[in-house]
Structures are given as C-alpha cells and as structure tokens.
N, C-alpha and C positions, 0 to 999 in steps of 0.2 A: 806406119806410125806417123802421125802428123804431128810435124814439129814449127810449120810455119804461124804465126801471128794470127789468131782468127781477128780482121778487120772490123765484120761488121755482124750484127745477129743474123743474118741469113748463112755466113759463114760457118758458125755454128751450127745452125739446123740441116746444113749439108753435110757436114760432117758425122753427125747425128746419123743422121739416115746412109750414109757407107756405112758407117757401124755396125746398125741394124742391119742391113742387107747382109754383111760378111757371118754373122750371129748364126748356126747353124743349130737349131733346137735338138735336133739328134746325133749331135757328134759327142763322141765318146768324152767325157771329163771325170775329172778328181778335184773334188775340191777340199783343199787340207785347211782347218783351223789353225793358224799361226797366231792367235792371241797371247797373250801371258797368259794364262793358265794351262794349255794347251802344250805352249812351247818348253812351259817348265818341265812336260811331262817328253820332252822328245821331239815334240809333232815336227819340227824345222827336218829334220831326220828321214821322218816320214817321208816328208812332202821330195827332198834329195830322191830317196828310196822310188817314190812314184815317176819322178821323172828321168831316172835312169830305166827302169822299164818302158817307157812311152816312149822313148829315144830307138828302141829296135822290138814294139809292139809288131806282130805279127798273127792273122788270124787265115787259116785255111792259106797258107803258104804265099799271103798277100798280105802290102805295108799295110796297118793301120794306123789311121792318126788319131793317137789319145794327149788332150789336153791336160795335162797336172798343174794345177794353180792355187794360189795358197788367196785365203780370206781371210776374214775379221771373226771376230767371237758369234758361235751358233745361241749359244747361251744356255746350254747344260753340262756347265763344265765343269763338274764335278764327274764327269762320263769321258773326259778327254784323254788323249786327243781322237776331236772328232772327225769324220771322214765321211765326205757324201758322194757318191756316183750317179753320174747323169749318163743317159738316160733314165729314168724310175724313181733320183730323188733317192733311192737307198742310204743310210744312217747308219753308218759304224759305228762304235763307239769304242774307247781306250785301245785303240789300233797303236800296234808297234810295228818298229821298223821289220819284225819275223813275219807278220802277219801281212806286209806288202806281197808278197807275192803271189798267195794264194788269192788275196782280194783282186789283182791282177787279171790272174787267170779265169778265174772263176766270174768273177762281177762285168768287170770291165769288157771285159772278151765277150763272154759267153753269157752275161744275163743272170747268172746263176746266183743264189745269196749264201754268205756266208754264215748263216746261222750262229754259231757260236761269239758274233760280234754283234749282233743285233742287240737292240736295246730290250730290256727284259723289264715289264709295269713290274714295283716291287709290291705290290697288295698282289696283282694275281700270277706271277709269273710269268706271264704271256709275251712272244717277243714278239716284237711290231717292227717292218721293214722300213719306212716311210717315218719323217721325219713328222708327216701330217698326221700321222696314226698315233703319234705321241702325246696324252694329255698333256703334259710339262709345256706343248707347242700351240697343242690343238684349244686351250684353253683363254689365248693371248691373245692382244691385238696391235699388231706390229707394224708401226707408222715409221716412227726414228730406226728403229732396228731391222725393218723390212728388209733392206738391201746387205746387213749383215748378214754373211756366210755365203754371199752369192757374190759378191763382186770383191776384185782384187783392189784392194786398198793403195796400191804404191803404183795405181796407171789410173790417170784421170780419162782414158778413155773410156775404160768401162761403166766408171758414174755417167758420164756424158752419155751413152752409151743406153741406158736405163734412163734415162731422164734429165740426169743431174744438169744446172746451169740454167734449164728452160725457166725455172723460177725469177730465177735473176735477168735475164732477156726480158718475159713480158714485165718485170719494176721496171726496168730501164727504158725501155720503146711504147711502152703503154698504159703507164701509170705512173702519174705524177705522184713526189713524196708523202703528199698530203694522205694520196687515194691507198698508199700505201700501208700508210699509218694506221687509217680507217680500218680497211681489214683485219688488222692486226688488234684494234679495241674489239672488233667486232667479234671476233673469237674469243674473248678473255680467257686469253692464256695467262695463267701466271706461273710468276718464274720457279724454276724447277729446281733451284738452289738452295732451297729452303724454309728464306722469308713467306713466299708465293705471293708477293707482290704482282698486280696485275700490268703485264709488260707494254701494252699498248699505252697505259699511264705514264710509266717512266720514261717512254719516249718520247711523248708529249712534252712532258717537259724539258726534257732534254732538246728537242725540236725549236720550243720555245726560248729555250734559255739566250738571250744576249752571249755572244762572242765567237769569236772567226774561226775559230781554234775547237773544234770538238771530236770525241773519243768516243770509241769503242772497244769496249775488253771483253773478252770470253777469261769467267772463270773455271779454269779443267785443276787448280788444286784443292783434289780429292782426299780431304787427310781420314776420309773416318775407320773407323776399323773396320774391315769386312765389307768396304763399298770398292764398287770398283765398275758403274754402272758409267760413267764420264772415261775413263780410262778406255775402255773397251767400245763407245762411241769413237773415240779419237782414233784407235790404231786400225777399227773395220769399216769408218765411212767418214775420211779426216774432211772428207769435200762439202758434206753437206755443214757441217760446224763452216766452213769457210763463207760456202756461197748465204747461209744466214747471216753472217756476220755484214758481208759484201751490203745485202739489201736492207740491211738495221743503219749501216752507214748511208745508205740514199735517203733514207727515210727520214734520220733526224740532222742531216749535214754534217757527217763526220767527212775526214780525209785520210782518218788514220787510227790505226787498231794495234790490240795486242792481247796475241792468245795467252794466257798466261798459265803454265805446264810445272806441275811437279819435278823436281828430276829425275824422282824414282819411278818416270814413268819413260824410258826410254824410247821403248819401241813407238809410242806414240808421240813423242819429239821427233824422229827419225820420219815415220810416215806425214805426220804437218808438216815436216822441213822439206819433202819431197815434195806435196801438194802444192805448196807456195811456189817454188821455183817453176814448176810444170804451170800454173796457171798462169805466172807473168810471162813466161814464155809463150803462150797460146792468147796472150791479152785480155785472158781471164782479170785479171788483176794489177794494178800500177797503174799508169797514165791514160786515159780516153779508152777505157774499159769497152771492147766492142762496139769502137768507135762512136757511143753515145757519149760522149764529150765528159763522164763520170770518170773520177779519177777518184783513186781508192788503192791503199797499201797496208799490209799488216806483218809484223814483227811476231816472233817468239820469245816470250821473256820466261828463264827458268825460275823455280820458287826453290827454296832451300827445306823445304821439307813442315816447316813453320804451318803448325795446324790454326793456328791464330790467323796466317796470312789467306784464308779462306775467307775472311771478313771481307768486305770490299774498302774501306777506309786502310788495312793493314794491307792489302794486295796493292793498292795505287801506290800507297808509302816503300815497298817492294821494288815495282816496278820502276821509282823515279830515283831508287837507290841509294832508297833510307831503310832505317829499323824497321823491322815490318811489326808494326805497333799499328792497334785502331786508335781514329780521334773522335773525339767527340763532333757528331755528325749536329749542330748548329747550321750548319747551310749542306742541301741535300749533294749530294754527286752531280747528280741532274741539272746541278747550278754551275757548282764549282767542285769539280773533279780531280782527273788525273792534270798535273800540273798547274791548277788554278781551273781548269776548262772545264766547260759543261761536257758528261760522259755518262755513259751506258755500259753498267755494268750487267751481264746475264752469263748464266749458266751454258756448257755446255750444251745440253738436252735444249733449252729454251733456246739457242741459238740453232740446232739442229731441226728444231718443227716450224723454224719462221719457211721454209722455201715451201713446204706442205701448204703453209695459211693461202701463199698466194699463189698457187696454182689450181690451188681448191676452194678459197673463198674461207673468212673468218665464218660463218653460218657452219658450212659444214664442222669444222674443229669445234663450234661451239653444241652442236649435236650429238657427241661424243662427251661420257663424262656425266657427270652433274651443272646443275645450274651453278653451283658457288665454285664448282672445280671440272674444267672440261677440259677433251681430251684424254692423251692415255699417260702414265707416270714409267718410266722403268726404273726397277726395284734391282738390287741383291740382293739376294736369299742364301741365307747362311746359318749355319748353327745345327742345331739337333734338327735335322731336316733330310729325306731320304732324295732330294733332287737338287742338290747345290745349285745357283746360278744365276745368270741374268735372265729379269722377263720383263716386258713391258705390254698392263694390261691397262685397260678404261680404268678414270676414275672412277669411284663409286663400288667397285667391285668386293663381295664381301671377302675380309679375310681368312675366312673360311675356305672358300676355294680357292685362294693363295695357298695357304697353306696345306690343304687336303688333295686335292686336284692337281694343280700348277705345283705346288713340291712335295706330290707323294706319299704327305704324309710322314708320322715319327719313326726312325727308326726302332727295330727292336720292339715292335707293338707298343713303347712304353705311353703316357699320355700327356698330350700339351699343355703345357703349363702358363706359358708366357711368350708372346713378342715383342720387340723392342725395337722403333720405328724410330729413325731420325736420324740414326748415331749415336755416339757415345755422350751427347745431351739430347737426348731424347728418351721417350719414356716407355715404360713396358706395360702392354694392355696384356690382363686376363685371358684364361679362357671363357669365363662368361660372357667376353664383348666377342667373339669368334665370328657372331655375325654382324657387326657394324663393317659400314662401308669405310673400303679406304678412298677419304677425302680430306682436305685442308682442315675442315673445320671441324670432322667429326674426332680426328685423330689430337686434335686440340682439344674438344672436351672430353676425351677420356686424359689427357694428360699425358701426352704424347704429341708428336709434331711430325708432319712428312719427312722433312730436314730434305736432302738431298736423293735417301733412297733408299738407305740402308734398312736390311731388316733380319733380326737374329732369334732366332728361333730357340728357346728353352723347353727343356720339358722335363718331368718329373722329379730329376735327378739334381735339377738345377737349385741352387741357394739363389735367393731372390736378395739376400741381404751381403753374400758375398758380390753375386752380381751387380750392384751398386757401389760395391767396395774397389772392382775391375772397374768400372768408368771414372771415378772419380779418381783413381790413382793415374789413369790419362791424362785428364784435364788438369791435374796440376803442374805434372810433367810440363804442358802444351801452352797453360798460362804464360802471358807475355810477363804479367809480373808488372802491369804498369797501374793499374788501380786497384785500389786497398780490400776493396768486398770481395772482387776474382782471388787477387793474391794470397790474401788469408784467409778468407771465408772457406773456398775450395778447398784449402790444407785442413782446415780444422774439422770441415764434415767428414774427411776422408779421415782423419785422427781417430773420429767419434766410430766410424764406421770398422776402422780395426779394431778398436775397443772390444764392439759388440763381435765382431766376429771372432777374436781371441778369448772370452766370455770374460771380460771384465766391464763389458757394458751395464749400466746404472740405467733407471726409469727418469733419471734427471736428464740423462744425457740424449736420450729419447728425445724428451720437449725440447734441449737445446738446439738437437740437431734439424727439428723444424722451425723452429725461428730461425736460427743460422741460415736455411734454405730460402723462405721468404725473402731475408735483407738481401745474399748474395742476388738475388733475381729481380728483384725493385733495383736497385743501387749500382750494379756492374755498367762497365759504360760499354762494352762490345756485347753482339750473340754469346761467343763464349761463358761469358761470367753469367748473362741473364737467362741461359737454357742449363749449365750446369746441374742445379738443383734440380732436373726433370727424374733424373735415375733414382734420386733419393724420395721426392715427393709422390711420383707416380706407385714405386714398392711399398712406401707409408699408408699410398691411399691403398692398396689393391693386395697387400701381401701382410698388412700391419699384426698377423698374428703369428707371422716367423721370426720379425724383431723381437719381439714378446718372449718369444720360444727361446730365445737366443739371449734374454737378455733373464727375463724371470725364472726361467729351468734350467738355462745353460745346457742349452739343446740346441742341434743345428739339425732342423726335420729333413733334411735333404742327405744330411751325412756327407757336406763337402765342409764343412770349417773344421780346419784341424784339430786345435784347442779345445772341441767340444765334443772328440769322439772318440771311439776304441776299438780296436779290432780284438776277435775272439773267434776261436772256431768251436763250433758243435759239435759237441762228444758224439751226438748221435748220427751224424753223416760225416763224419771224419773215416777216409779208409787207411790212414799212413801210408799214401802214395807217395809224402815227401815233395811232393812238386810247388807245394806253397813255400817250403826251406828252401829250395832248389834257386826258385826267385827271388826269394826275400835280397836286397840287393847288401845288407846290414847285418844280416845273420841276426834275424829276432824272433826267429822261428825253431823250436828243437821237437825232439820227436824222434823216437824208429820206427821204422818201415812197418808199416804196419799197427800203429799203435795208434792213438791219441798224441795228435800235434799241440804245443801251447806256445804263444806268443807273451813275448817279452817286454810290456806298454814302457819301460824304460829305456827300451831300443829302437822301439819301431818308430819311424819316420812318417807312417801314414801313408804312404803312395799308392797303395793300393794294387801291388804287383800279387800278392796275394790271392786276394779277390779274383785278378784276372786268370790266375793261371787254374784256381781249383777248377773241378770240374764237377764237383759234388752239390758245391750251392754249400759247402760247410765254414767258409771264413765271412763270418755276421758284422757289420758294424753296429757296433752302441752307442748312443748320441743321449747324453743327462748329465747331472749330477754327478751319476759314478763314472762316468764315462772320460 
C-alpha cells in the first residue's frame, strides 16, 4: 500500500501500473454490496461471514486465496443484498449470512452455481447467472456507474487502479484551463441536478467572473422522495465526484470547494471523509497537486436535512452558516456566490462525468443522448415496479423500456398507469406518452421535469388525485416559509386537494385550484415554489376525469380515498372462513364459520387488512354516492 506523497504525474502512472500488474483476473473473489439498501438488509454481515471463510479457504487439501471485498451499489437493490463471484461474474441475490457458506463451497471453490439465489426474469421465470444476462443490466449504459459494484470505495487504490485520477493528470500537464473548458462546452452536458443548465456555460462564466476568490460545490443534498441516485454515487465511487470537482476547479480558477452532504446520508460522509484524507496524503489534493504547481482543497459541509437547501442560493446560505433560505438570484452565482465569490455550483452526477469528458473528448459524450440532452442520465426506479433500483441509461431512451425492460414491468400483471419524473415537483406522464423519449425537454412538454432522477411508478390501483395530495403535503412540510405564493399558495392547494379527496370537493374549487397553481408557479422566488404546482397541474392535465369522479360522483375510481369508499363482502364467494374477522384489526367484521360475513361501515377503518387476507376475491370495495 502506497502511502508516500505521489510528487509528480509519472509517479502516479507508476503506481498505476504495480497495480495493474498485482490485478490477477482469475483469483478467486467476492464482492459484497455494502450500499444503504443492501446494508439495511444485513449485507455488512454477509461480507464478515465471507471473509471469515476466506481466512482458512482450502481446496483439494491446499491454501486458497479468496479475496472478500465489499463495493458500492450494483443497482437492483430491491434483489439485495447482492453478491457477485469472480471468476464468471456470477449474481446472487438477497444472500444472507446462512447462505454464506454454501455459496463458499459451492461457487467460490468449485465453479458450481447456487441456483436457488440466482436472479429469476419475473415475466418468464428464467434464472440468469451473470449479471450481464440480466435485462435490468443488460439494457443500460453505465458511464458514472460503471466502476460501481467492482471497486472498493474506501481504497483509493483501486480507482487509481482502473483509471481513476488519469483524467486529472492529463488537465493538469496537458491542457490549459481554457482547453478544458472547451471540452466540456463541447459535450454539452447539462447539469444533472435538475435545472439541466448547460455546465460548460456556467463555467464560463464563472471562469470569467472578476475576483480572486472563487468556488466550487458539489450539490449531494438529495432530499426527494424515493431518489437516492447521488447517495449511492457517493458511498460506490466517492473519487470520481472528487477528481471532477478537482478539474472544474482548474478550469474556472477556483482554490477551494465544498461537497455539500445530507446527514442522513452517512455512510457516504464516512467514504468522502476517507477519500479526502487518502488523496491529500498521496498529493492527490491540497498544495502543488502532482507537483504541477495546482493547488486545490475541498471541505465536507453537512446539510440539516432542509429539502429547500437543495436550491443553490439556500445551500451557499447553509454552508456560510445562515438560514438555509433561497435569495433572490439578481446577480447569478456565477458572479457572486458562495461568500460574495464567483462559484460553481453542479450536481453530484454532473461532477462525476467531468473526468469521462476529458479523457474521452466532449464529441464523444456529445454522441451519446440526444442533440438538446447528451449522454446517459441515472434514474431511481421506484413504486409499483417489479425491479426497484438504480440505472443509468442514454438520454433519449423510451420510457417504455425503462419501465418494461429495465424494471420488469408491473407487478401482479396489474397495468401502468402513471410515472412521475423529477420528485415530488415534478409531474406524472400517462401511459399514453409510454413511448416518449426521456429527455430535458420532452419530459417538460408533457408536464414533467428530469429534476434530479427520481421516477415512481403508478399503476392501476393508484389515485392520481390522492397522489398529488402525497406531494403537496411534502412541499409544505419542506417550504422555507420565506415568500408568500410558496408559503400559502402550497398550503391551500393541498387544503383544496383534501377537500376532494374527503368528497367535499366543489367544481369551484376545481378552477381555484388551477389558478392557485399558475400564480404559485409564476410568482415563487425559489425551484421549490415554481415546480410545486407540477403534481397538480400535470394530474389536471392527464387524469382530469378522476378529479371529476371525485368531486361530481363522490367516487374515488382507484378505491384508495377513504371518505369515498366501502367495503362489503359478496354473498356469493363468501365461504365463512372467518379469516377477514380474524384480521379485521377493530373488529368490524361478524359472521360464523361458515355463514355469510358482514361488515360494519361504522367501524371499519378502511385498511384493507380484509381484502388482503380473503382468499376468495369475496371483500369488494364500493366507491359512490353510497359508498
């Protein structure tokens, strides 16, 4: 392990290549997913478990040496935790600490597959060995996420190791800032945080800007619901978010950065905290950086959880250890920033594909994608969806195979109903738009926004007018409360929005609730208040005859709004099993064994513990008038 100071870029490249030489393709390994979702499940356990056996591995009465090593998120982690063996690239999935040993013997040893942990397609059955065999994998195209699930996150030798750092060498020995910059227009990446501001622009000016003093910040607080695409870059490849960060500072004359981290995101505070220290130790970072005279240092600053502080005017306000309030942006960041100074603020992802642009050239990244949105985006996929997870595919790509391909498809055969791109302001496309490309601008005329990544998947079962009633009860929570259209406006659509879905909504209240949307969206002075209204305005546009249902019939067509439904069983598939009273958690169920059951709509609660437990298909809900 090399701990001395790399001096100069040739040092590196030498170090680089021991690496590679020691790299033995066919030595036995395990590599354990230690991500958050993963670890929630055990996997730390696991990975213990694997390297207590690798400790006294023996095969045909001689040592073996088995490598057990833990990685970053594979990205079907709803299958976790996941577990790959090398030799073959073999794919476990929901491996527990019982199941270590056989995958020991069996895999590791002997070549042999465990069949009953292999990944199973859910349309046909079929188990698939290989991680490559898997559409959910085989479907993707993995730039940023590449080196997830293969290299160990908490040793900077292994990035180095694979590549990592050569990015940063040839900025620094071989291209001036300028040439750098270029590149970086040249791809027009834009940034992956939301806005999709094109980043070669905002460095420009920032490049440009008058004053001594300039910044760089990585934004990683992720507050949306169900994302978790920046978390999971951070804790399985913290180096490359660095060494972008590093070359974004040559590029526009910064000297000084700041990641800026959730707290709820610990494990990846812990891996950046480790990266940092391990770089300036190796001269990765801090003073005459690989002795090209480039001085560069970057900070960890935690965020308090503040979904507002995801704005960039509310994240500087943060970090200089004020209210995390946005201001009214009159002079751009770019100008006067964090502390008065010109600064660069970008995204995780967008700080993760800068060392890609210049090893590869902005042409290629710009090859990839569409014309108005190149390159590849990485999503979460979440909700009614048979392949929970992280992916990262080209722009452009229809949601269609996102959704059918890449996640499997709906559980329970039921049928797609809705996605909802951006977060919880961002908007929900139909199934009719199924095959529109996901891109910047397409996902904006349907009434929808990339946002950062997230994507939640609805299907049959779902209220479209509850589900606008879930995000907007967020966003008010998340309002900073500091201008009058967010503050109130938020509250009163989500008032309007109970209304209807307790059936006391009015046809008045209807046209309020669109105008109310409008002004919140013109008039709010941050993102927050101006994307708000997507959840409500995109359902108006695309679902506007469940509001109706909800508000003219006092129906809720999905049978999820309480107030507007009733449970009953049918005389005719009723066998008095007893098993619906059994569950009832209220006792609003009577009946003997054998008889005809009846529900009690003065007791029942609606939970639907009923429903889950018959086995007959005999407790109906009724959604009307009488209902």
């Amino acid at each position: 392990m090399v701990t001395a100071r790399l001096a100069t870029v040739a040092d590196l490249e030498a170090w680089r290549q021991g690496l590679v030489r020691k790299r033995r393709p066919r030595t036995r390994r395990v590599r354990v997913c230690i991500g958050t979702g993963c670890a929630a499940r055990g996997s730390r356990d696991v990975l213990a478990a694997f390297r207590e056996e690798a400790a006294t591995a023996r095969r045909g009465g001689r040592r073996v040496t088995v490598e057990a090593k833990c990685v970053g998120c594979h990205g079907l982690c709803e299958r976790g935790p996941v577990v790959v063996v090398d030799p073959g690239s073999f794919f476990y999935q929901r491996v527990g600490v019982g199941d270590v040993a056989e995958i020991f013997a069996e895999t590791v040893l002997e070549g042999r597959l465990v069949d009953r942990l292999l990944y199973a397609d859910p349309a046909t059955g079929q188990t698939v060995a290989t991680a490559e065999d898997i559409p959910f994998y085989r479907a993707q195209q993995r730039i940023v996420l590449a080196e997830n699930g293969r290299i160990d996150p908490t040793r900077v030798e292994e990035y180095v190791a694979v590549g990592g750092y050569t990015a940063l060498a040839k900025a620094l020995t071989s291209m001036s800032p300028e040439e750098v910059l270029v590149e970086v227009e040249r791809s027009r990446l834009r940034g992956r945080g939301g806005g999709g501001f094109p980043t070669g622009t905002k460095w420009r000016h920032c490049r440009e800007a008058p004053g001594a003093q300039k910044y760089v910040i990585c934004n990683g607080d992720e507050g949306d619901p169900g994302a978790f695409m920046d978390r999971s870059t951070m804790e399985g490849n913290p180096h490359a978010v660095i060494e972008g960060m590093i070359i974004g500072a040559y590029a526009v004359g910064a000297r000084e950065g700041f990641i800026y981290v959730r707290a709820e995101y610990p494990m990846a505070v812990e891996h950046l905290q480790m990266a940092l220290e391990q770089d300036r130790t190796r001269g990765l970072l801090g003073d005459d950086i690989l002795g090209t005279g480039f001085s560069f240092d970057l900070r960890i600053s935690r965020g308090g959880g503040a979904f507002v502080c995801g704005e960039s005017s509310a994240l500087m306000a943060s970090i200089e250890g004020h209210l995390g309030e946005p201001r009214a942006k009159h002079i751009h960041a770019t100008e006067s920033g964090l502390w008065g100074g010109p600064t660069v603020l970008n995204n995780v992802e967008t700080w993760a594909t800068v060392p890609h642009i210049v090893n590869r050239g902005g042409d290629w990244l710009a090859g990839i994608g569409t014309a108005g949105s190149t390159g590849t985006k990485i999503f979460s996929l979440v909700g009614k969806i048979n392949n929970t997870g992280l992916l990262e595919v080209p722009m452009g790509i229809p949601l269609r195979d996102v959704i059918h391909v890449i996640g499997g498809g709906i559980p329970g055969g039921k049928a797609f109903k809705a996605v909802q791109t951006g977060g919880p302001s961002g908007g929900c496309i139909p199934a009719e738009h199924l095959d529109a490309p996901v891109d910047f601008d397409e996902l904006t005329r349907l009434g929808s926004m990339m946002g950062s990544g997230g994507m939640i998947v609805m299907d049959e079962t779902t209220c479209m007018v509850d589900m606008a009633r879930y995000f907007l009860h967020f966003l008010v929570d998340e309002s900073c409360g500091k201008c009058t259209p967010c503050r109130e406006g938020v509250q009163q659509m989500h008032r309007i929005l109970e209304d209807i879905t307790q059936g006391r909504g009015t046809p008045e209240e209807l046209t309020s609730l669109e105008e109310l949307a409008e002004v919140v969206r013109d008039a709010s002075l941050c993102g927050l208040g101006t994307s708000a209204p997507n959840p409500v305005l995109s359902t108006l546009r695309w679902f506007r005859d469940e509001y109706e249902a909800h508000i003219l019939e006092r129906r809720c067509p999905a049978g999820v709004c309480k107030a507007l439904i009733r449970y009953h069983i049918d005389a005719g598939k009723c066998t008095g099993c007893m098993l619906c009273a059994k569950r009832c958690p209220v006792d609003a169920i009577a009946g003997e064994r054998k008889k005809l059951h009846v529900v009690d709509p003065a007791v029942c609660i609606k939970c639907g513990a009923c429903v889950e437990a018959c086995r007959f298909e005999a407790v109906l809900i009724a959604s009307g008038e009488g209902a």
